[in-house]
C-alpha positions in Angstrom: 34.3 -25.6 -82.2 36.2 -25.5 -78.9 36.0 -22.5 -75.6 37.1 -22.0 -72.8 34.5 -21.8 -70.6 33.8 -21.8 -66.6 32.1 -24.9 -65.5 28.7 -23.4 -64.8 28.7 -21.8 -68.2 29.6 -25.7 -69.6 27.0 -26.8 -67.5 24.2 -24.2 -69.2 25.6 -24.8 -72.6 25.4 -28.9 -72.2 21.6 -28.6 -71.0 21.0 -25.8 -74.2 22.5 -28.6 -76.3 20.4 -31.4 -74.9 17.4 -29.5 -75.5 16.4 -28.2 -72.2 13.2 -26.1 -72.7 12.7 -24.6 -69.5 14.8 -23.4 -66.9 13.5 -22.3 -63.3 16.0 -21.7 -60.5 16.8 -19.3 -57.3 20.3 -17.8 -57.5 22.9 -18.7 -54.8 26.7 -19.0 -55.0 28.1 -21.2 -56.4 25.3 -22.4 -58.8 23.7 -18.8 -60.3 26.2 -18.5 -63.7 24.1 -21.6 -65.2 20.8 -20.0 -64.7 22.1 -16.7 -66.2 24.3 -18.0 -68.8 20.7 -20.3 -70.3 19.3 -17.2 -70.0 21.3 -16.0 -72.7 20.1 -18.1 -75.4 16.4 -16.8 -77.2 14.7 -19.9 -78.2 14.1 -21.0 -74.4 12.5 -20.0 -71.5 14.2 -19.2 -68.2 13.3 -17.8 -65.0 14.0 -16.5 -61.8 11.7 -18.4 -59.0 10.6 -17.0 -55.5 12.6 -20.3 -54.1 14.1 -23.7 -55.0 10.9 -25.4 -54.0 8.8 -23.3 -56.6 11.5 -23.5 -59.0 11.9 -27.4 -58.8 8.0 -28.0 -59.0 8.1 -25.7 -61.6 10.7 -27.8 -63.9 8.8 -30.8 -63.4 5.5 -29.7 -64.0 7.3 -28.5 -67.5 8.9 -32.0 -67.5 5.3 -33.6 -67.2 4.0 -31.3 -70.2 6.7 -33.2 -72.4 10.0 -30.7 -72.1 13.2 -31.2 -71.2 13.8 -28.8 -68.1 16.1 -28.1 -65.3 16.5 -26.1 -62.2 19.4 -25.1 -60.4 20.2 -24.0 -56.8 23.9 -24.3 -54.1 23.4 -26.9 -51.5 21.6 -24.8 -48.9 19.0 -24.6 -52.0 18.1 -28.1 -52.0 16.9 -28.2 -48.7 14.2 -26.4 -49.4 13.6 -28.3 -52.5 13.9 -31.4 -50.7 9.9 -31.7 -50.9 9.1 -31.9 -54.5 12.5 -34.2 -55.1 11.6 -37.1 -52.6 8.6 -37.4 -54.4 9.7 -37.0 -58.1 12.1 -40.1 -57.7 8.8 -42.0 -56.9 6.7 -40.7 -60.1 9.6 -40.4 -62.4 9.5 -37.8 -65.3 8.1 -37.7 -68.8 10.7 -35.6 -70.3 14.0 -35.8 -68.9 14.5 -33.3 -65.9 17.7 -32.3 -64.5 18.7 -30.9 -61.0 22.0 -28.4 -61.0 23.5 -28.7 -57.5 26.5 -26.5 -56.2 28.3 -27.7 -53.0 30.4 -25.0 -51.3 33.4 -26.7 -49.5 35.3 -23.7 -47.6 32.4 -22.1 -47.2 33.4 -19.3 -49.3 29.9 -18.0 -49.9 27.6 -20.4 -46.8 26.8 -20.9 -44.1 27.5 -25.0 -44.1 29.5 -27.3 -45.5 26.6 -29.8 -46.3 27.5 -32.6 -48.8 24.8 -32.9 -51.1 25.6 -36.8 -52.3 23.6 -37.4 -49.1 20.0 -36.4 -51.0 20.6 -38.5 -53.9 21.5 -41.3 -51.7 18.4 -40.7 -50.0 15.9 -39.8 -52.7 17.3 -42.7 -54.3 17.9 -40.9 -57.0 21.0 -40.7 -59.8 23.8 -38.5 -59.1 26.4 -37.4 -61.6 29.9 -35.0 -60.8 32.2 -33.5 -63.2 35.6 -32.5 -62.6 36.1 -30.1 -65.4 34.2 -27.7 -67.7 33.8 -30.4 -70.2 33.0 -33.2 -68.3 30.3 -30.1 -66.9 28.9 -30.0 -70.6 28.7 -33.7 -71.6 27.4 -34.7 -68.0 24.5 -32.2 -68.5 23.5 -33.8 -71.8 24.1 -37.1 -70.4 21.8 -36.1 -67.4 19.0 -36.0 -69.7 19.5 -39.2 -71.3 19.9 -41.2 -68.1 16.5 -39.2 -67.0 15.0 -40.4 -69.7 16.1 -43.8 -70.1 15.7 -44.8 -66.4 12.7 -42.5 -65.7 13.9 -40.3 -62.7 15.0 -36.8 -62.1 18.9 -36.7 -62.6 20.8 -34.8 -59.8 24.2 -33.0 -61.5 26.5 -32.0 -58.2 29.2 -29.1 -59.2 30.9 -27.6 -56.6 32.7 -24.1 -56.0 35.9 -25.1 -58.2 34.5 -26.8 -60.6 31.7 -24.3 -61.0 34.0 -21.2 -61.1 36.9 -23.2 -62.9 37.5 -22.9 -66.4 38.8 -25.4 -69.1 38.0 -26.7 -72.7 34.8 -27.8 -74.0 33.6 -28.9 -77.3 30.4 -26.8 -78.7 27.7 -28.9 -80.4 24.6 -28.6 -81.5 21.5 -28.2 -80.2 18.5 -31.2 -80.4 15.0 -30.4 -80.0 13.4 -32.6 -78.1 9.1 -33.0 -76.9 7.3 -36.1 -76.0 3.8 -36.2 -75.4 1.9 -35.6 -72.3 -0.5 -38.6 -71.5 -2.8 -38.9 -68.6 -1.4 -41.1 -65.7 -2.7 -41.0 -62.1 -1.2 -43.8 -61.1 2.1 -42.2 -62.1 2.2 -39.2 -61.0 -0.7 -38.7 -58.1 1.6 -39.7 -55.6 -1.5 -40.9 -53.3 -0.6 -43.6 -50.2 -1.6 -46.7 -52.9 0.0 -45.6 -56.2 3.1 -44.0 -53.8 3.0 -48.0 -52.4 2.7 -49.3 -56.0 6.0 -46.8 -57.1 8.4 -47.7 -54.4 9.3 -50.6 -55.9 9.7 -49.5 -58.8 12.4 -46.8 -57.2 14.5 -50.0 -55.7 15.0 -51.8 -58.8 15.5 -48.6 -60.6 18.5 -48.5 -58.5 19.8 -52.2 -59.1 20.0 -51.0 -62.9 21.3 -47.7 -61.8 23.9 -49.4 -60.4 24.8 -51.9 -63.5 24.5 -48.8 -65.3 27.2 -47.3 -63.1 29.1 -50.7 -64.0 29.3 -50.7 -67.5 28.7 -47.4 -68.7 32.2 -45.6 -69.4 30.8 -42.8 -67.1 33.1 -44.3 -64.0 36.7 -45.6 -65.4 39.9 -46.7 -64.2 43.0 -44.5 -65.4 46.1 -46.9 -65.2 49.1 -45.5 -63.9 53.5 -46.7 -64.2 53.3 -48.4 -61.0 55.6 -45.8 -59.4 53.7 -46.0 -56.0 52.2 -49.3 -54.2 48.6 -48.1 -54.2 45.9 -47.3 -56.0 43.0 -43.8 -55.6 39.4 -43.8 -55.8 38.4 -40.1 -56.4 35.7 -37.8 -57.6 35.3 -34.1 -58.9 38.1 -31.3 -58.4 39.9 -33.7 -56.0 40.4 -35.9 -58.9 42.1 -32.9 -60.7 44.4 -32.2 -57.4 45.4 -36.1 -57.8 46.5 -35.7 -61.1 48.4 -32.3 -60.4 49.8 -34.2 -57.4 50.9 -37.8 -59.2 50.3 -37.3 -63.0 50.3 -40.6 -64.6 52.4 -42.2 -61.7 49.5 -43.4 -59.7 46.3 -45.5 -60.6 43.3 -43.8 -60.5 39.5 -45.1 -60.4 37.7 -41.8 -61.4 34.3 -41.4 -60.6 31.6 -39.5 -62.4 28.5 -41.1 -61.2 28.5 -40.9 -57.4 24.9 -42.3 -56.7 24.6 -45.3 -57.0 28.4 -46.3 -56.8 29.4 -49.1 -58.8 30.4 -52.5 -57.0 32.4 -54.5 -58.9 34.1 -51.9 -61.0 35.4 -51.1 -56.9 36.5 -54.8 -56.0 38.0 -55.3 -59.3 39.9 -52.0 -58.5 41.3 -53.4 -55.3 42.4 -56.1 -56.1 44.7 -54.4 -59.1 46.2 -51.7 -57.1 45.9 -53.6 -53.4 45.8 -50.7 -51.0 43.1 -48.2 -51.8 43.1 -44.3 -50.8 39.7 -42.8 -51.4 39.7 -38.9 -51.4 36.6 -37.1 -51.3 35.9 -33.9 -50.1 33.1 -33.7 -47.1 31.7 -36.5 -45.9 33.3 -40.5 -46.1 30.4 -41.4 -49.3 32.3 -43.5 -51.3 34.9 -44.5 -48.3 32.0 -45.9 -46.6 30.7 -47.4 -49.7 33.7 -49.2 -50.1 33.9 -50.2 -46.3 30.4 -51.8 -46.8 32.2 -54.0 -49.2 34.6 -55.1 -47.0 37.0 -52.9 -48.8 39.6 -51.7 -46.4 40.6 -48.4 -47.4 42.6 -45.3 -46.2 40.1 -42.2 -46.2 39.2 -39.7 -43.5 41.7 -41.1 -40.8 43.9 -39.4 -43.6 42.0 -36.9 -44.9 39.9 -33.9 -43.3 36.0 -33.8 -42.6 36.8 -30.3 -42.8 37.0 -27.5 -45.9 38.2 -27.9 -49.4 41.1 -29.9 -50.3 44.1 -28.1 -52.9 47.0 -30.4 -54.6 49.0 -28.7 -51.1 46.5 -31.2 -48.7 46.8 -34.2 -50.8 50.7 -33.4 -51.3 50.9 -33.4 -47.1 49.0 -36.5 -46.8 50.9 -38.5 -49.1 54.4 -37.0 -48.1 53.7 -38.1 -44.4 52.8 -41.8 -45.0 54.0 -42.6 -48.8 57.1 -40.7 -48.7 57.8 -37.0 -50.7 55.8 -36.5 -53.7 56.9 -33.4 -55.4 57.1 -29.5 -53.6 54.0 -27.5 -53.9 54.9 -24.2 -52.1 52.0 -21.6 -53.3 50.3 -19.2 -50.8 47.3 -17.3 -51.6 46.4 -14.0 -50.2 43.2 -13.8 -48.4 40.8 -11.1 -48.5 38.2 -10.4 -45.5 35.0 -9.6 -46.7 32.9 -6.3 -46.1 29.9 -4.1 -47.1 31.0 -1.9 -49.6 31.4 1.9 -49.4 28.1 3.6 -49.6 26.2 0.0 -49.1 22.6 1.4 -48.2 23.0 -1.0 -45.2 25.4 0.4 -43.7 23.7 3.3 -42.4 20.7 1.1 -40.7 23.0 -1.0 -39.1 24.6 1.4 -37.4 21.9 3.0 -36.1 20.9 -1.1 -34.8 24.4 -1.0 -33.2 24.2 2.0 -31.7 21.1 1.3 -29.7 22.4 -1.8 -28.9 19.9 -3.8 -30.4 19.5 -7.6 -30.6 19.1 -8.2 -34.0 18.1 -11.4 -35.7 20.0 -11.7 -39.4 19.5 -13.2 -42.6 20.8 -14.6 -45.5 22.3 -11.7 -47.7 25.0 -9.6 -48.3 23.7 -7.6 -45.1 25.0 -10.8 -43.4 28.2 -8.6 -43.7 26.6 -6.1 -41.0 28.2 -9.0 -37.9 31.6 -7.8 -38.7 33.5 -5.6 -36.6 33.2 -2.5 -36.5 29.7 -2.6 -36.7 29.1 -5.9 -35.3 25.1 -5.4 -35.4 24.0 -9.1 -35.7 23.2 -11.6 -32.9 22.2 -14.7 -35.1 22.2 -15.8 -38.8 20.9 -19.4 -39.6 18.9 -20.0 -42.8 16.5 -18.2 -45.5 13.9 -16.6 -44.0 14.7 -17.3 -40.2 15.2 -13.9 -39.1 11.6 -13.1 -39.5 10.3 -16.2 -37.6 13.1 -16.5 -35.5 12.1 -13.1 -33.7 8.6 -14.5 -33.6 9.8 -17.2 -31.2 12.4 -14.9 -29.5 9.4 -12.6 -28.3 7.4 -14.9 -27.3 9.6 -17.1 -25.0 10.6 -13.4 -23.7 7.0 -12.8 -22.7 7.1 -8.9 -23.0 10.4 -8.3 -22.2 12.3 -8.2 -25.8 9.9 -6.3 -27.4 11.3 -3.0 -27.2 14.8 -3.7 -28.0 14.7 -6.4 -30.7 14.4 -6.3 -34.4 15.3 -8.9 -37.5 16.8 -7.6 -40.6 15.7 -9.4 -44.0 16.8 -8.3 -47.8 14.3 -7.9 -50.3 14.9 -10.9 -52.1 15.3 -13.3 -48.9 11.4 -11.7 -47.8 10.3 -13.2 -50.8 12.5 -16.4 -51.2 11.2 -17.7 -47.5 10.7 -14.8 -45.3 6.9 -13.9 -46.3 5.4 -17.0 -44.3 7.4 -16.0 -41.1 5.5 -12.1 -41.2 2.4 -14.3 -41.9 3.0 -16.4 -38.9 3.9 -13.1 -37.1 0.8 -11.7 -38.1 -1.5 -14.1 -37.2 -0.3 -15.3 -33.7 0.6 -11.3 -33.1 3.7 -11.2 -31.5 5.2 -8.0 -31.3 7.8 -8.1 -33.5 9.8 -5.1 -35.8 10.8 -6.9 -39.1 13.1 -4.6 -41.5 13.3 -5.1 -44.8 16.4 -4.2 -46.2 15.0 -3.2 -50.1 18.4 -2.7 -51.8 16.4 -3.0 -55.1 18.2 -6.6 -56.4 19.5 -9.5 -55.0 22.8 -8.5 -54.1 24.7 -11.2 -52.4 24.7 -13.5 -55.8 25.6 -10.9 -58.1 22.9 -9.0 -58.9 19.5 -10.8 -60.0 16.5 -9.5 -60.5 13.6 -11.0 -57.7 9.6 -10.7 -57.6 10.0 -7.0 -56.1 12.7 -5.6 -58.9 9.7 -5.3 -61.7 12.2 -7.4 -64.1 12.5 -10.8 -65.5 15.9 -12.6 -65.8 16.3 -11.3 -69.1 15.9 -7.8 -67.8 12.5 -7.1 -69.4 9.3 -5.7 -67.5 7.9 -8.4 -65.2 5.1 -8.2 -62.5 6.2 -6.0 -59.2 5.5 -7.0 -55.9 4.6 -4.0 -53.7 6.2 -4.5 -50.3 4.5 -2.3 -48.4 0.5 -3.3 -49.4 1.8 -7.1 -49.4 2.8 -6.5 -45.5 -0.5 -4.8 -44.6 -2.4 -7.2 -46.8 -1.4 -10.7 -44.4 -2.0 -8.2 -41.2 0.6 -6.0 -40.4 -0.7 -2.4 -39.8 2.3 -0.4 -39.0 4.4 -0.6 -42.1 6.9 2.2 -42.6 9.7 3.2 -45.2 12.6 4.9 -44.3 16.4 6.1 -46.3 19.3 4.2 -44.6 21.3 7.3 -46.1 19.4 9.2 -42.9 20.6 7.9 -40.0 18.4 10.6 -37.9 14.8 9.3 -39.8 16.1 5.5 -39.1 16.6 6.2 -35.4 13.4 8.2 -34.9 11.0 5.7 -36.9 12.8 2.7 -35.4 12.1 4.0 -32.0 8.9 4.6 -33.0 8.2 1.3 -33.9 9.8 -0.1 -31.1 7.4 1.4 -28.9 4.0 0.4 -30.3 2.1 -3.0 -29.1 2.0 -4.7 -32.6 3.8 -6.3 -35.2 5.1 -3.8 -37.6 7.3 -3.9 -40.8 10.0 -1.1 -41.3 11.3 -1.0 -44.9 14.7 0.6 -45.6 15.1 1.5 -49.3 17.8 2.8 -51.0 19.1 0.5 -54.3 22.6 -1.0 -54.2 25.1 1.2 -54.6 26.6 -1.0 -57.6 23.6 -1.1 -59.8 24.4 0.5 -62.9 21.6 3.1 -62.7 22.7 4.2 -59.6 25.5 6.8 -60.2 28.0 8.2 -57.9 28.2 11.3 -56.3 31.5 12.8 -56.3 33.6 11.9 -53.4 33.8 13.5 -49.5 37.2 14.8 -48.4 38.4 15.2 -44.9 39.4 18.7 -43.2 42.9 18.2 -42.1 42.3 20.8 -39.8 39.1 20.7 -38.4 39.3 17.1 -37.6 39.9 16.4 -33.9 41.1 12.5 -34.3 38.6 11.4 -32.2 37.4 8.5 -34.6 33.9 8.1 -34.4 33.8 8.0 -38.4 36.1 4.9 -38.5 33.1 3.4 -36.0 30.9 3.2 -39.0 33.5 0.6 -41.1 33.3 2.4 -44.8 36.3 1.2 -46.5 36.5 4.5 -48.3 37.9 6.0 -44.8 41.0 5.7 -43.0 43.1 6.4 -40.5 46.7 7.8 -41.4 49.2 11.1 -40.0 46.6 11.7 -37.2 43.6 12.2 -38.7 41.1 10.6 -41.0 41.4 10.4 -44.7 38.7 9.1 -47.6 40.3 7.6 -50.8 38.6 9.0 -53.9 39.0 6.0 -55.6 36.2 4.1 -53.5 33.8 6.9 -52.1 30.7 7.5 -54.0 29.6 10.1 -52.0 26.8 8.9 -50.0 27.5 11.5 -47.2 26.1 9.6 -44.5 29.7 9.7 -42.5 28.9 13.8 -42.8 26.0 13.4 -40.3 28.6 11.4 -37.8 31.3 14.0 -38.1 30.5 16.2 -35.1 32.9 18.5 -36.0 32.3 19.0 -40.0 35.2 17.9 -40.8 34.3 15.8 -43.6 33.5 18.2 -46.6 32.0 17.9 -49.7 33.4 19.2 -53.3 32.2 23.3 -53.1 32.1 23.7 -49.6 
């Protein structure tokens, strides 16, 4: 039976079929649709984790007990995962374990453009890439049986096209597979001598890796009519822009296994096609593979270090030095990205901006609060940073940022990586305000349940983390909750806070406004004639309002209601239904 399926949901289905057991991952763009789509099926288990460290020890300690397992995370993910993976290349796997990794070139949902090919190179571990929903499926199973066969962890690298792409795939069935759990220290206590006695196992793992990568079919040269005088070594969705590009009029050496990279399958390449292009996006891997070689090739003097390639880049390139390919002249529309109307963050931030606040942000859809009009946030850099960022901030500021400094942190973020920072905060007592932004889910990705929702991944009752006793139970004694929707309580408390001479925890709790449980009020209007254009309620950046004929307006179509622009309005101009 054949679908048409998105590459993450091809990538779920292959692992389902390869009998994958367990699944434990942390959701981030572009990587969450595999989690959730596993999720789906009954006769496995699958999780949402605090973080990818937890859920990548968690998959190989299900791994050890004999199941297949995975866990999946974007790039950002795996560097807090690096931990457990360094080591698992040295102890191997019992049953075969798989790591789901989405890159994000563009940055269309990051904060980097990190190339993830650099951990497997580094762990010294496998490392496969499809280019297409089915490659997605059959590299998943095939993930498994390299894992296996080889006895490491098995890195699968999508990225944001691929991921969100969709294409055929063939549906098979499912195998059931358990081995046995036998007692090994010298395996897998990774102690200074057994770690000395497993490194060279890791090494010639690789020289087989790399025959492997040789022989295997997974890597293969696609022929082309010999209508241009070179050849392309490609990988991923830049493979599919070639073929968009050239067709069958190029020669093509399309690889799926990008760690180790294959040696002779490259030379024997060259010397077919004589002058080599490589296009990868990111970073010059297999360009500097080949260069190691003492391959010449044409690479990133051609190609950009910079953002996501399109068949429109590779067109450019090839029409500047080869001559015209064939006229690509699409432009898409971009969008600039906001906080939606009646986002319970909203309120709080303004209330940050309006004191004129240094605020330390996080990693969340609250990350939207930096934009103008609002422009609330000083600094943004990775989970859980806000919170012991503005540890360090007061400190070096000896007294004198206290009073007028504060981090925000979502709900989901506290947990992922921000709970050790309060801890940190706690003990060394710097006097530090830490908001939690408790929107009820974990927004940013779509809507995932987290350790503070009450609900599992498959929407059934889980244990609840309890915010506010967590906070006072590592230290913090002043721990307040306040509605974002009430901008007068959020200044008063916040002051408050501000003022006293310990760490404290403010929590800001109103669930996102696009939960399903959370219905809409019916929608403000403006008073054509009590308005007095003096736009202070286009200072608080709801999309619902505008600005047209003089006076505000509110579309109907996109207010739910929230009536926190009413308390801005000095002038009560904006109305409610009845008034």
């Amino acid at each position: 039976m054949k679908e048409l399926l998105i590459g993450n949901a091809a990538v779920a289905r292959g692992l389902y079929e390869a009998g994958c057991s367990v699944i434990s991952s942390y959701p981030g763009t572009p990587s969450t649709e595999i989690t959730e789509e596993f999720a789906k099926y009954s006769d496995v288990y699958c999780e949402w984790a605090p973080n990818e460290k937890v859920a990548m020890e968690a998959a190989f300690g299900a791994s050890l007990s004999g199941r297949r397992s995975a866990c999946c995370m974007k790039h950002v993910g795996l560097n807090v995962a690096a931990d457990p993976l360094f080591t698992m290349s040295y102890t191997g796997v019992n049953a075969g374990m798989v790591i789901c990794v989405a890159d994000d070139p563009g940055m269309h949902s990051s904060q980097n453009e990190q190339d993830s090919r650099h951990y497997a190179i580094a762990a010294k571990v496998p490392m496969l890439e499809p280019s297409d929903s089915s490659e997605a499926l059959a590299y998943a199973k095939l993930g498994f049986e390299i894992s296996e066969s080889f006895d490491t962890p098995v890195l699968l690298k999508m990225c944001t096209r691929v991921a969100h792409s969709q294409s055929i795939v063939e549906i098979g069935e499912r195998v059931e597979i358990k081995k046995e759990y036998t007692k090994n220290p010298q395996k897998y206590i990774m102690a200074p001598a057994n770690a000395l006695r497993r490194h060279p196992f890791v090494e010639e793992r690789t020289k087989a890796l790399t025959e492997y990568a040789e022989c295997s079919g997974i890597n293969r040269v696609e022929q082309g009519n010999g209508s241009y005088p070179f050849g392309i070594i490609t990988s991923s969705t830049s493979y599919q822009y070639v073929k968009e590009v050239f067709g069958d009029s190029v020669s093509v050496l399309k690889l799926g296994m990008v760690n180790p990279l294959p040696v002779k399958m490259i030379r024997d390449f060259k010397d077919m096609v004589g002058k080599v292009y490589v296009i990868e996006e990111l970073d010059p891997i297999i360009e500097n593979h080949c260069k190691a070689l003492g391959i010449k090739v044409e690479g990133k003097n051609r190609f950009s270090l910079l953002g996501e390639f399109s068949q429109s880049t590779i067109k450019q390139v090839f029409d500047r030095y080869e001559g015209p390919t064939y006229a690509l002249d699409t432009e898409i529309p971009t969008r600039p990205p906001m906080m939606c109307a009646g986002c319970p963050h909203r309120g709080l931030f303004y209330v940050l901006s309006k004191n004129k606040l240094t605020v330390l942000g996080d990693i969340g859809c609250y990350t939207l609060g930096s934009m103008p009009p609002l422009s609330a946030l000083d600094m943004t850099l990775c989970m859980g940073a806000s919170v012991s960022g503005i540890h360090g901030f007061n400190i070096a500021g000896q007294g004198d940022t206290e009073k007028n400094t504060v981090c925000v942190i979502g709900d989901s973020t506290f947990m992922h990586s921000g709970i050790t920072g309060l801890v940190n905060i706690a003990y060394n007592r710097s006097n530090s305000t830490v908001i939690i932004l408790d929107n009820s889910i974990t927004g940013m990705t779509g809507h995932q349940q987290n350790p503070t929702t009450g609900y599992n991944i498959k929407g059934d009752p889980a244990g609840k983390v309890d915010l506010e006793q967590l906070c006072r139970s590592i230290g913090i004694e002043s721990v307040r909750v306040v509605d974002p929707y009430d901008l007068k309580e959020c200044e008063t408390v916040l002051k408050e806070e501000l003022e006293k001479p310990c760490p404290s925890v403010i929590i800001s709790r109103r669930p996102c406004v696009l939960l399903k449980y959370v219905k809409p009020r019916k929608p403000l209007f403006i008073n054509a004639e009590k308005c007095k254009s003096c736009r202070r309620c286009m200072k608080f950046g709801c999309p619902a309002i505008s600005y047209r004929d003089d006076h505000a307006v509110i579309d109907p179509t996109l207010c739910v209601g929230c009536e926190v622009c009413q308390q801005l309005c000095a002038f009560g101009a904006i109305e409610s239904e009845g008034e």
